[in-house]
N, C-alpha and C positions, 0 to 999 in steps of 0.2 A: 275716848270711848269707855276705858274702863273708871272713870268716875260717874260713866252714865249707866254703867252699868252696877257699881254697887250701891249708886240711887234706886235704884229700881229693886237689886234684888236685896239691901239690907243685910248686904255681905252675906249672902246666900251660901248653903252648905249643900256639898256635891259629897257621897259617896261610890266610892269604886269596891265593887264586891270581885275580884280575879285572884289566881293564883298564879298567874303571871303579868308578875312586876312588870317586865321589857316591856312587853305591849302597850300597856298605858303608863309608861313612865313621862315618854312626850307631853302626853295629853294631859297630866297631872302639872308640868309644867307651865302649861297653855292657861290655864282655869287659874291658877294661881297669878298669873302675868293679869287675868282679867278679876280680880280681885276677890275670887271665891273662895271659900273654904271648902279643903276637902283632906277626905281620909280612906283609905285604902285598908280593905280585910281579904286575908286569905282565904278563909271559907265562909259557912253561913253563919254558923255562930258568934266569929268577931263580928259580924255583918251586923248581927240580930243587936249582938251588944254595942257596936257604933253608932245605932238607926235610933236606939234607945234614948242617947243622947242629943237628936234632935237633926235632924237631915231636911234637904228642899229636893232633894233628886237623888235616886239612885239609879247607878249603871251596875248591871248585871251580869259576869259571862255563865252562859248557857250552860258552860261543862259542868259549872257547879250545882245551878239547881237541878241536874239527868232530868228524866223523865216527867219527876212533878213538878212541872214549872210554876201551875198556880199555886200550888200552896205553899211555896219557895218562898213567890212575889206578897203574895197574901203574910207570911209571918214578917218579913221585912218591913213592909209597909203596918202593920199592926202595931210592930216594936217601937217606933217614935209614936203612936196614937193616932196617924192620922195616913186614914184608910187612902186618901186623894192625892199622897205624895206622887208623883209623877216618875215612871220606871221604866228605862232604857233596857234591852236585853243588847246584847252584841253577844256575836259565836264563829269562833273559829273553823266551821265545820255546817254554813248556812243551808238548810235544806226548806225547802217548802211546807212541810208536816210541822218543824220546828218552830217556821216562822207564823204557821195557824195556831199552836199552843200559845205562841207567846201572844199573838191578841187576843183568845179568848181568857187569858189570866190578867187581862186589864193593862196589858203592856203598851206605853206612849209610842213606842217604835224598836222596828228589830235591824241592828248594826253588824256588818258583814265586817270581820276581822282578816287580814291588818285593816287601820283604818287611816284615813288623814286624819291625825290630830286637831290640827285648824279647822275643819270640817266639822268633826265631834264636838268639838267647843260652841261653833256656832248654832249649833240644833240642839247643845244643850242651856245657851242663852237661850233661845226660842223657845222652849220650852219654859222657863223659869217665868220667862216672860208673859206668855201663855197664860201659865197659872195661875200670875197674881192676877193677871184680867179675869181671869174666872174668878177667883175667889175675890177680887172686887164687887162684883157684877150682882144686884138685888135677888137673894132666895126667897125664893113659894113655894108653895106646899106642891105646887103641881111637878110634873117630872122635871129634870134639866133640860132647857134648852141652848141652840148652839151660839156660841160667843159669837155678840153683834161686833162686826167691822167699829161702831161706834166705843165700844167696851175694852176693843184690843187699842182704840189709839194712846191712851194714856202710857201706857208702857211700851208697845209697840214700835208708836213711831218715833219714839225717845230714843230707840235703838238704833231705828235708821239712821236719826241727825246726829248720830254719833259714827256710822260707819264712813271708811277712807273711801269708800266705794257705791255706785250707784245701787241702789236696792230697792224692789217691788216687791211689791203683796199683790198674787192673784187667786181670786176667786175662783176656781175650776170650773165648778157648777154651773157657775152662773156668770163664767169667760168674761171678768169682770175685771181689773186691773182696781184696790181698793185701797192701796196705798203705796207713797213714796216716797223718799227721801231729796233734799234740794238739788244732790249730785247727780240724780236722775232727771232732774227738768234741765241741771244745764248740759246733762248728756245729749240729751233729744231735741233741744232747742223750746220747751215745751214747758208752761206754768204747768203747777200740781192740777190746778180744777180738768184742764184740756188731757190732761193724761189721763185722768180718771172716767173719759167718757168711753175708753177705749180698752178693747182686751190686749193680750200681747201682739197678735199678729197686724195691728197699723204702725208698732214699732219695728217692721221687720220690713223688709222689699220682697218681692213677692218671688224673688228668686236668688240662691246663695250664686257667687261665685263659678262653685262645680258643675252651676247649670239645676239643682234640686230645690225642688219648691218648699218655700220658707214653712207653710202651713202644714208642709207634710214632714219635716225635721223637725216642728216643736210640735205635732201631736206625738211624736214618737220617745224624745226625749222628756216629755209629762208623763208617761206612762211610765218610762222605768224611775221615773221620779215617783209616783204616788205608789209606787211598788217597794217603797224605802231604801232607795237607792240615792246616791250623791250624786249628781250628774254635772259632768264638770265637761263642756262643748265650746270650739269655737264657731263663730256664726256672723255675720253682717248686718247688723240694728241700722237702723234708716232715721238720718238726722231729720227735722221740719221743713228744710229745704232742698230734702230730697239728697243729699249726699251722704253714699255708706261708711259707715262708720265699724270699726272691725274689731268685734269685741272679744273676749272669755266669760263665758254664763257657766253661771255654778246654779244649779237649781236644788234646793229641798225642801220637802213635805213637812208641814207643822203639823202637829198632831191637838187638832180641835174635834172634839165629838162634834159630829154632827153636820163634819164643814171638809172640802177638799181643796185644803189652802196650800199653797208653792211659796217658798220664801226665793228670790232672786237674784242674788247679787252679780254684778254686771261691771268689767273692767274694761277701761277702755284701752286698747293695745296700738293704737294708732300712732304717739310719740314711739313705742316701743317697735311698730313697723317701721316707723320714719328713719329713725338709727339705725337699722339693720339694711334699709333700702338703701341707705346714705354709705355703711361702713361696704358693703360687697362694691357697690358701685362705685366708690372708689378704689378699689382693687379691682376690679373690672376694666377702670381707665387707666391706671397706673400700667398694669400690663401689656394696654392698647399701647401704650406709648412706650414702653419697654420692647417689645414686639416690632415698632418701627410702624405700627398701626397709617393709615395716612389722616393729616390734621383734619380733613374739614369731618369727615365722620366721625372723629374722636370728639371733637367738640361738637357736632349734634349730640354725640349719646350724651356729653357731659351736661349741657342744656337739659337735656329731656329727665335725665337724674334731679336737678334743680327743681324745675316746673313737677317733679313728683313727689317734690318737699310743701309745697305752699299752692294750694289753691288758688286759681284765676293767676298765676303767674305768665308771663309769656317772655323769656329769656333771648338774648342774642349777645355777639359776640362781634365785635368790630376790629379788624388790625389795621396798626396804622406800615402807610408805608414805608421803604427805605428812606424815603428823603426829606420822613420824619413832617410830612404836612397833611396826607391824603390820607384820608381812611378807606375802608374795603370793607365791601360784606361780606362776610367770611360766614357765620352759622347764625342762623332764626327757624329751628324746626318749627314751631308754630306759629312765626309773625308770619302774616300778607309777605308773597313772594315780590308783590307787586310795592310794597313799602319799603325792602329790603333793597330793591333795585333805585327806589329813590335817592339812597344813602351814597351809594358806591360814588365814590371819587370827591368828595367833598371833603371841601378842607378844614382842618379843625383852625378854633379859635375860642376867646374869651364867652363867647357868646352863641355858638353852635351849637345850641343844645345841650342835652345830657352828654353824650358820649362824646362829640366833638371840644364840648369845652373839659369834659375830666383828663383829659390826654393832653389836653393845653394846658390847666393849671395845675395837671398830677396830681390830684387830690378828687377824694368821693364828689358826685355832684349828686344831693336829690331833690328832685322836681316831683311834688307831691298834686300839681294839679298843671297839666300842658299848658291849659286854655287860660291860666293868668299867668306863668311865672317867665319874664323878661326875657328869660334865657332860649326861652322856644319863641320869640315874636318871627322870625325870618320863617318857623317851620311849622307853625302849628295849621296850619293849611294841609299838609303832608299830612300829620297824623290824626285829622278830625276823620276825614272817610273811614278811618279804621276803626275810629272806636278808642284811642289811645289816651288814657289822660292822664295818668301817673310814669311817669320814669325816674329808676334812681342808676346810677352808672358810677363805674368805680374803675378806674385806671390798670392794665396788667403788665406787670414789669418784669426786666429781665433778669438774670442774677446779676449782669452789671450795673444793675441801676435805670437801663434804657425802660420809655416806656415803647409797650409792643403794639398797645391796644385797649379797648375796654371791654367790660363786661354790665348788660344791663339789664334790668327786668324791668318790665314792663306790667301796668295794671288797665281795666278797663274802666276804672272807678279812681276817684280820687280817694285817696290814701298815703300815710308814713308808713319808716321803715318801722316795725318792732326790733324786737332784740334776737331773735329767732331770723329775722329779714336778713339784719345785719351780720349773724354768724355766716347764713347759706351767702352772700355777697362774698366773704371772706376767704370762703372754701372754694368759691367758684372762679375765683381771679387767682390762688393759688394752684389750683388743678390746671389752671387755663395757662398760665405763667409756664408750667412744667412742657407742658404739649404743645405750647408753641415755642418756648425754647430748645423743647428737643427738634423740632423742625428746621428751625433756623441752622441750629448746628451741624444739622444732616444737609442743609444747602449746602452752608460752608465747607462742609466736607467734601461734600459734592464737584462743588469749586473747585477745590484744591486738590481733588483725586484728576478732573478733567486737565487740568492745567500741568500736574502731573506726568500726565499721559499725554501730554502733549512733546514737555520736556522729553522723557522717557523713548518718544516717537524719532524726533528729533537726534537724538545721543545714537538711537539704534541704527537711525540713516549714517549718521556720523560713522560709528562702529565699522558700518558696511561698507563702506567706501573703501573701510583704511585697509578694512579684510580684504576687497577685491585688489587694493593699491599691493598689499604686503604679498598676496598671493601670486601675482605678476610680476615681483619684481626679486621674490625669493622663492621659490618651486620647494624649495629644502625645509623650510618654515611650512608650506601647507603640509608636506608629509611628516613634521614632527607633529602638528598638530592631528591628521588623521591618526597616527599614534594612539593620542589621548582616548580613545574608543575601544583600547585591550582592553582585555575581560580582568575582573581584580584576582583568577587563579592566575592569569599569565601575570601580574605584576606579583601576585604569591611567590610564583616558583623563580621569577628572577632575581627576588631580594633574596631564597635561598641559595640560588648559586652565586649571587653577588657574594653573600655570607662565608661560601665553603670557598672562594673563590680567596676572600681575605684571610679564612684560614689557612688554607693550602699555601698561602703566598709567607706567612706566615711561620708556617713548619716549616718549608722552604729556606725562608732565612736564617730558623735557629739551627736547621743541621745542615746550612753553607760551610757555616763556618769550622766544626769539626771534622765533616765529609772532606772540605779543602785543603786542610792541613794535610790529614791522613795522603788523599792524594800526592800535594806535593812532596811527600814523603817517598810515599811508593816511587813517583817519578823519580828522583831524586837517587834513591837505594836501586832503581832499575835500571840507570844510565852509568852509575860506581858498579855494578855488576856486570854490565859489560865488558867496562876498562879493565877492568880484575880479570874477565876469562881471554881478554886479550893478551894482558900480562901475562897470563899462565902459560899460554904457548912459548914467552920469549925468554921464560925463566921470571915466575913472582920470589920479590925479595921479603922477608921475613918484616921489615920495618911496614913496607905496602900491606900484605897481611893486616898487621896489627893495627893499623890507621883505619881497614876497610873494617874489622869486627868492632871496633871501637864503634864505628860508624853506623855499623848494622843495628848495635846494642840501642843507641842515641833515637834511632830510627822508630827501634821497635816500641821502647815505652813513649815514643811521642804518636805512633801510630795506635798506642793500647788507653793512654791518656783521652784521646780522640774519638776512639769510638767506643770509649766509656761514656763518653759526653753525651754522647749519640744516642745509646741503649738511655740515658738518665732522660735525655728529652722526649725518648719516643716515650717511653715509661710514663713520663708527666702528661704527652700529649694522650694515651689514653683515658686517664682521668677527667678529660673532658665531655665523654659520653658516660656519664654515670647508669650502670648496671646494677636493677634492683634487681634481679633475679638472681645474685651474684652474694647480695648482702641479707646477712643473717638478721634477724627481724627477734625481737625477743623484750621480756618486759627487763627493767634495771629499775635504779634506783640511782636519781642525777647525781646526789651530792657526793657519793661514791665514785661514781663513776667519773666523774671530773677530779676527785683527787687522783686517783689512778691515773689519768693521764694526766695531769701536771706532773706528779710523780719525774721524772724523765728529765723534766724542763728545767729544776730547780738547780741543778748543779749552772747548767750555759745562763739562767739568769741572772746568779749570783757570780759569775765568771763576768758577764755585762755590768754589773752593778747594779741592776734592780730587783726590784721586790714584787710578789707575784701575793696578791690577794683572793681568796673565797668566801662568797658570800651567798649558798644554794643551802636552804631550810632544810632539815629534815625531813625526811617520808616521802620529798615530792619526787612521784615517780614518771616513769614514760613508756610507751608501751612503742617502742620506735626500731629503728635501724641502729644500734650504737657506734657502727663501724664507721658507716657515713658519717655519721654526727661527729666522731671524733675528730674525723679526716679534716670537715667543716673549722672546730676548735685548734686543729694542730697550724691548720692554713691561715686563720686569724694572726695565731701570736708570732708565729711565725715572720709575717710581715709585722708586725709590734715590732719583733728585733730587727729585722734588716730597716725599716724606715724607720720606725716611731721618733727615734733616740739619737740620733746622727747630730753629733756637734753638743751632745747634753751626756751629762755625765749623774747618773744614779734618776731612777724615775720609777711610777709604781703601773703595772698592770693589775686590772679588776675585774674577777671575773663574778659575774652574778644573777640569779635566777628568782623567779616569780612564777608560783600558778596564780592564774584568774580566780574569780568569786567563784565562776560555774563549771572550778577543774578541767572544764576544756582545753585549756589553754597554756603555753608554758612561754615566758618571755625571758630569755637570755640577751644579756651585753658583757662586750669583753670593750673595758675602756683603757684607754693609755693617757697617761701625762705627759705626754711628746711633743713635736713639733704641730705636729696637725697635718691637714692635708690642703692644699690650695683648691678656694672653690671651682674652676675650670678643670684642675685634675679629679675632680670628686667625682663628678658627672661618666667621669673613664673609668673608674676603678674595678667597675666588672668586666667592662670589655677585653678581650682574649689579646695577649701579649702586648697590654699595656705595662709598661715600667717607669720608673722615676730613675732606676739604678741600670740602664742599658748600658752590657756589655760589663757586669760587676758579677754574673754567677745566675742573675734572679731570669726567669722566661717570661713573669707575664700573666701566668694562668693562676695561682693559687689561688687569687680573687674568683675566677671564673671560677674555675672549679668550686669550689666555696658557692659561689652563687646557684650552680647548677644543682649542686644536690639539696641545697634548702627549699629551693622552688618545687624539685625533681622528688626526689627518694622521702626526702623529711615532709613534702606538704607545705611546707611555710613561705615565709618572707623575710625578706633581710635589707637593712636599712642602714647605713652610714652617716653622721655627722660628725664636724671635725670642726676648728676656728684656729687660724693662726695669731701666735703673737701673745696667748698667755697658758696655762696650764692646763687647758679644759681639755685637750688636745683632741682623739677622736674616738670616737664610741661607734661599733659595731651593734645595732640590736636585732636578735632572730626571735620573729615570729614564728612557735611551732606549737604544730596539735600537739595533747598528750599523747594520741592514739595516730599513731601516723595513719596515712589511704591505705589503701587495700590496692589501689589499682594508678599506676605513674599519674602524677597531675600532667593534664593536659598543655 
């Protein structure tokens, strides 16, 4: 188009009079793509002196010429010498008053700002075009008159046979339809002469869509056209044979003296419905069959999707059956009910037809005329009453490769497939493949849920028997199992006194054995004291005396030895209900704090023969309990020396800290190079008077303890690994806030 158009305009020169660039920067772009020259002035005076050097059209904004519009247009057009240059106003600010000045100052048309650029461009080809038909056209002395339809074709319709799109020339006047382009006859189905006999509305049906009469949506839309407006409507033009066709009409007003001309341009939107009817409507089906939709209506609607791809189409959908010979009518929303019934149970073969032999030799069959092709001689009887003479059929397979059935369209005409036929086949034995193998597999599921619950029926009769058998034959068995029906507080409150149950049994054992001693002591010093006040009556001798205080003395520190033991273990067992109310809460600083208490330790280390490392940063602080915390540390290493190091001579303890990236957090380990700990004893190591060393001094609890206040007072977690058999031995690590809770963890 744009070499037909700088044939015509002679690389024609457009000027832009604005003072704002944005607004026509598109449009400068546009005119240049169609091979015009053009130049742009900020006020009048570059205008005047642009115009000077020779211009085919000028575009105007309003704001610049105010109030004297004509004498604006008049110096402009003067300034190239040639009074009849053709001049567009456009105004950001369109009013009625404004757009009477600008015709009375000889203005070709007045343009409402923003504008579409593609729009502008084209009305100002039309104009250019316009012009040279005028000034082709033989001068006489007598007035001008209005440019003959014969005068505008030389340039005119050179423009049409150049546009991507269907385009008319109508006559207002004289409802006269006076020229068009070849895209417009094959729009309508219609040669140029037979279009020409007619105004626009035998290109219309006499009623849109919405129900509103065709004649009365384009008187309405000509009006705000000849009022110099772009009218951009969608609408339904009516092909020769009577089917709508769904177009975009863009309509605008040429500006010929004398004449009330509409220029047309006309899209046809039909492929662009077909896509969009195509892409929803398969999303429409996908989700039927996501949904669990049931098949035979999923594949009506999917038919009915197809047949509203392709004119005269008539769609159906045949399955074949399990035993892979029979076919089925399964969907034909528009074939004869009474056709569809002929089909059912017929067995396929080389020679059955479209659909019966595609599923036989799994491959496309098309049958482009019934009533000759071999393949239909057993059935073409069947489908003359109907009117049937094209079929093409195309096999629908499983994802294992099975075929299920076919899919085939049907014509009333003889006819091939195109390339369009053979895409919608593709799509439609695809779609059709999805929804009848999601069926399938919803049987088989089906199946295998019944069969199931069959099993399931079965096992539970079983069950019941063995219940009734077990119930009769053990009374003791049904009432542990009515049991199982406590409330989970009653199994709460029995794992807690299970719990105090094992503690108590527990304290119990560690102060038998100092309670016992002491006892047989007492017993023992009480039964010598009696022989002694016997003696005394019959005369005590001084050696008896001295045997008995010996005795007494022996007595007493094994009786003070014993219930020191006693005071040590009750003393440890308090430690096991750790008391924040008790412990002093304050901010410190670790790395200090952990020398200070290693401190103490360094002498029985180095009496052990090992060595005691620190490895806590600078500055990191804690805003915690330190009493606890320390008790936690002292309980650690503590067990380090009684287990760690047993049978090893010289070994390093590691004590070491980390805050996290977000300060929250403070991560302490105390590691040993010892023996380690066996993975079955790991598992115990918190549990309350667990030992390795029973009966060597240790209770049991240090661990516990230890665990309860990191859980308890500190907020945190504490974690154990160990490995026997090489150096790595075990590591202790605690999880703790910087800032301990406020309130005991739960």
């Amino acid at each position: 188009m744009n070499q037909l158009i700088s044939s015509i305009t002679d690389r024609a020169n457009v000027l832009l009079v604005s003072n704002s660039p944005n607004e026509v920067r598109e449009l400068l772009y546009v005119l240049d793509r169609h091979n015009l020259g053009t130049g742009l002035a900020g006020d009048i005076d570059e205008g005047v002196e642009l115009a000077a050097g020779g211009t085919d059209l000028i575009l105007l904004d309003a704001a610049l010429a105010g109030s004297n519009i004509g004498a604006t247009c008049m110096r402009l057009r003067n300034a190239g010498g040639r009074h009849s240059v053709p001049l567009l106003l456009m105004s950001a600010t369109p009013s009625a008053e404004e757009q009477g000045r600008s015709v009375g100052a000889g203005a070709s048309d007045y343009i409402k700002m923003p504008f579409n650029a593609r729009d502008v461009a084209e009305k100002i080809l039309m104009e250019l075009a316009l012009h040279k038909a005028e000034a082709s056209a033989p001068h006489a002395a007598t007035p001008p008159r209005p440019v003959h339809p014969q005068t505008l074709e030389v340039n005119y319709h050179s423009i049409l046979a150049g546009s991507p799109d269907a385009v008319l020339l109508f006559d207002i006047d004289n409802e006269l339809l006076i020229d068009a382009n070849h895209l417009a006859e094959e729009l309508f189905g219609m040669p140029l002469a037979e279009l020409l006999q007619g105004g626009m509305e035998p290109l219309f049906p006499k009623h849109q869509s919405d129900g509103r009469a065709s004649p009365q949506l384009l008187e309405e839309k000509i009006r705000d056209t000849l009022q110099g407006k772009i009218v951009v409507f969608r609408a339904s033009c009516c092909h020769r044979d009577s089917h709508p066709i769904a177009c975009e009409i863009r309509l605008m007003r040429l500006s010929v003296p004398g004449r009330q001309l509409v220029h047309a341009r006309i899209i046809d939107l039909t492929e662009r419905n077909l896509a969009e009817a195509m892409r929803s409507g398969q999303s429409a089906l996908l989700e039927m069959v996501a949904k669990g939709a049931p098949l035979i209506p999923t594949l009506n609607q999917l038919l009915l999707l197809i047949e509203g791809q392709s004119r005269g189409v008539l769609c159906s959908i045949m399955l074949l059956d399990d035993d892979g010979t029979h076919m089925h009518s399964a969907a034909g929303p528009s074939l004869p009910t009474e056709y569809m019934a002929l089909l059912e149970g017929v067995a396929i073969g080389p020679g059955v037809g479209s659909c019966g032999t595609a599923m036989f030799l799994r491959e496309q069959v098309v049958v482009s005329d019934i009533m000759r092709d071999p393949l239909w001689a057993p059935y073409r009887e069947l489908a003359a009453p109907f009117g049937l003479r094209a079929c093409w059929s195309q096999p629908i397979f499983g994802q294992d490769g099975a075929v299920l059935g076919s899919f085939a369209m049907y014509y009333r005409e003889v006819r091939q497939p195109d390339a369009r036929d053979l895409e919608l086949i593709d799509t439609a034995t695809d779609l059709a493949g999805i929804a009848i193998g999601r069926m399938r597999h919803e049987r088989e599921l089906q199946r295998h849920r019944t069969h199931l619950e069959d099993l399931v029926a079965e096992r539970t009769a079983a069950l019941t028997q063995a219940k009734e058998h077990s119930e009769q034959t053990n009374r003791e068995l049904a009432a542990a199992l009515e049991n199982l029906s406590i409330t989970q507080e009653e199994l709460v409150r029995r794992d807690k006194l299970a719990a105090l149950g094992a503690l108590v049994a527990g304290i119990a054992h560690e102060l038998n054995t100092p309670i016992g001693n002491g006892l047989v002591v007492a017993t023992t010093m009480a039964e010598r004291t009696r022989e002694i006040q016997a003696s005394f009556l019959d005369g005590l001798r001084r050696s008896e005396l001295g045997a008995y205080l010996t005795q007494a003395s022996e007595a007493d520190a094994i009786m003070l030895r014993n219930l020191q033991r006693a005071a040590d273990l009750v003393s440890s067992f308090k430690q096991i209900a750790v008391d924040r109310a008790s412990s002093q809460r304050r901010h410190f600083l670790l790395r200090q704090f952990v020398a200070e208490l290693m401190l103490p330790l360094c002498t029985q280390l180095k009496a052990a023969g090992l060595s005691l490392t620190q490895d806590v940063p600078e500055g990191l602080a804690m805003d915690s309990y330190p009493g606890p915390l320390g008790q936690v540390l002292s309980n650690l290493l503590e067990n380090c020396l009684r287990h760690a190091f047993e049978g090893r001579s010289g070994g390093t303890i590691n004590v070491r800290a980390r805050g996290s990236d977000d300060g929250k957090t403070i991560t302490m380990s105390i590691a040993d190079t010892g023996v380690g700990i066996a993975a079955d004893d790991l598992v115990h190591v918190y549990d309350p008077f667990f030992t390795t060393k029973l009966g060597s001094g240790g209770s049991g609890l240090g661990l516990h303890v230890a665990h309860n206040i990191v859980t308890g007072v500190l907020g945190g977690h504490i974690d154990a690994t160990s490995s026997i058999g090489d150096a790595s031995g075990t590591t202790f690590t605690l999880q703790l806030p910087a800032v301990a809770p406020q309130s005991p963890a739960p």
